[in-house]
C-alpha positions, 0 to 999 in steps of 0.5 A, spaced: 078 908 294 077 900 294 082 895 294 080 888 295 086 883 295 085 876 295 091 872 298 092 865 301 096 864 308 101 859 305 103 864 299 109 866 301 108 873 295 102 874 299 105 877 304 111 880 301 105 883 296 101 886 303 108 889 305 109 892 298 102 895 298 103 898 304 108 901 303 105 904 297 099 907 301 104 910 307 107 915 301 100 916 298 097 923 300 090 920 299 091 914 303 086 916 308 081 915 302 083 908 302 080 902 305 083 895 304 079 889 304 082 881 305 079 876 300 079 868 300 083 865 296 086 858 297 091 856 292 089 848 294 083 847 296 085 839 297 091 840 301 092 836 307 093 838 313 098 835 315 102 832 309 108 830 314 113 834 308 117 839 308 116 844 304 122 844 299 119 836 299 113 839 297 115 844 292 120 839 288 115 834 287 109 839 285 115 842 280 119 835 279 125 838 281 131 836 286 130 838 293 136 842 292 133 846 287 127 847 290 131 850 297 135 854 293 128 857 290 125 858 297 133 862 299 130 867 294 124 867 295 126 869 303 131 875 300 126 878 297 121 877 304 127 880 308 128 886 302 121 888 304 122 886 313 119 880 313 123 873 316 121 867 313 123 860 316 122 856 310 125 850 314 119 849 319 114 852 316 108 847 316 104 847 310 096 845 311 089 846 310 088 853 310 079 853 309 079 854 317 084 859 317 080 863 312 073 862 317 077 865 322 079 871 317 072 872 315 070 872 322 074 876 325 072 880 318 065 881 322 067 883 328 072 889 325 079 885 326 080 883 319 086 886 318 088 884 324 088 878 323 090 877 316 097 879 319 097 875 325 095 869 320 101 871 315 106 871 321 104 865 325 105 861 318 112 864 316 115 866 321 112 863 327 111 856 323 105 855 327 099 849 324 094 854 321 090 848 320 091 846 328 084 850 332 087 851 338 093 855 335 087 859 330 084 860 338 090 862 340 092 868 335 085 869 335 085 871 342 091 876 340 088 879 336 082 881 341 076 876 340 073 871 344 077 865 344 071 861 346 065 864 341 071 862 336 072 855 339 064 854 338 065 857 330 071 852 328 066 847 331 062 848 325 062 850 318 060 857 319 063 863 315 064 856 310 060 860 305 063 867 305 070 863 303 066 860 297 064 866 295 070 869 295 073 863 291 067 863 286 068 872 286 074 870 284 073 865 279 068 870 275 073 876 274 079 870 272 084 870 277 088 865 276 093 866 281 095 870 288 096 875 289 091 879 286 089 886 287 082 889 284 081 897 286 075 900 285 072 894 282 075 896 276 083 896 276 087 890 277 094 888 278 096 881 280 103 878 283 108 882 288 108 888 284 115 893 287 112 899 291 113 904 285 108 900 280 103 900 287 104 907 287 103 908 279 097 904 280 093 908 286 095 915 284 093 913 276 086 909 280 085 916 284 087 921 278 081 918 273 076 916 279 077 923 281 077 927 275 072 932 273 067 929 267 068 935 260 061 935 257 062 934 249 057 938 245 053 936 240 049 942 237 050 941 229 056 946 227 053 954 225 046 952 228 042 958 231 039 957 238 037 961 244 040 960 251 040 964 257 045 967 262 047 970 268 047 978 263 041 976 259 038 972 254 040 971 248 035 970 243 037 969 235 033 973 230 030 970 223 
């Protein structure tokens, strides 16, 4: 089984989706089975990369509400990442760009270290409040997660991986994502939003059920009809 997740660095459901996912898989029977592949996706392809506003500044004026209210909201949101083991400093965290953080992802991708990577980006953001749009940060937790920091610096310095971001983004667009994040399993199952666990779980043994189940031939020999046909005892051959 396949599953495509396309996320974005700075959306604080992406991680705890990730995690509700995970969870999901760790109480899957066939989750050996499953492969789980990262997607770009940035929620605001013209975010600056350094807007020099908090995020609750950002979230009241993207929504037209008080400060107040927008910190309230993000309180919530930071219970609901704690449910699921994650800590969220919504404080310090730096909103930026993200294109060049999702090169990154895509290139580590390309060297095997995907996942790796995706997770360690998660983390710098939410819990780090690390600049993701910052190349030497990117070199840095590159470096962590195993790559070559000068083979990343040289990529950065280009548009490299660019495309593959853009490919995504348009994958996405074509199968009506609207939001993230969105979950696709086997190119044909999709689920949107940090579903709980249980709902994960319905779906992959749903998914695998029907991916897995025995195809039954209908016949289509008219009622009453003679035919002849052999098997293993024999042949039988209809008389006139």
């Amino acid at each position: 089984m396949k599953i495509e997740v396309w996320s974005d660095f700075v959306c604080p459901f992406c991680y705890i989706g990730k995690r509700r996912l995970e969870a999901a898989l760790n109480n899957f029977e066939n989750k050996d089975n499953v492969t789980v592949e990262y997607r770009s996706y940035e929620l605001d392809p013209n975010a600056e990369v350094n807007p020099g506003k908090s995020i609750h500044e950002l979230l009241a004026g993207k929504y037209g509400m008080s400060v107040e209210k927008a910190k309230a909201m993000n309180e919530n949101v930071g219970l609901q990442a704690k449910e699921v083991g994650l800590t969220y400093h919504f404080d310090t965290m730096k909103h930026t760009n993200t294109f060049d953080a999702h090169r990154l992802a895509q290139y580590a991708d390309g060297k095997g270290k995907g996942k790796e990577m995706t997770e360690r980006l998660l983390y710098a953001y939410f819990t780090e409040s690390k600049l993701l749009s910052d190349h030497q940060t990117l070199i840095e937790l590159a470096e962590e997660v195993g790559l070559d920091a000068e083979e990343v610096e040289e990529m950065l310095k280009t548009d490299e991986y660019g495309n593959k971001v853009r490919f995504d983004e348009n994958q996405a667009k074509q199968i009506g994502v609207q939001g993230v994040p969105f979950f696709v399993f086997n190119e044909k199952y999709a689920v949107s939003g940090a579903q709980p666990v249980e709902t994960f779980k319905e779906v992959l043994d749903k998914v695998w059920e029907e991916e897995n189940e025995k195809p039954v031939l209908k016949s289509l020999n008219p009622n009453n009809s003679k035919t002849t046909y052999c098997t293993d005892e024999g042949c039988n051959i209809e008389e006139e």
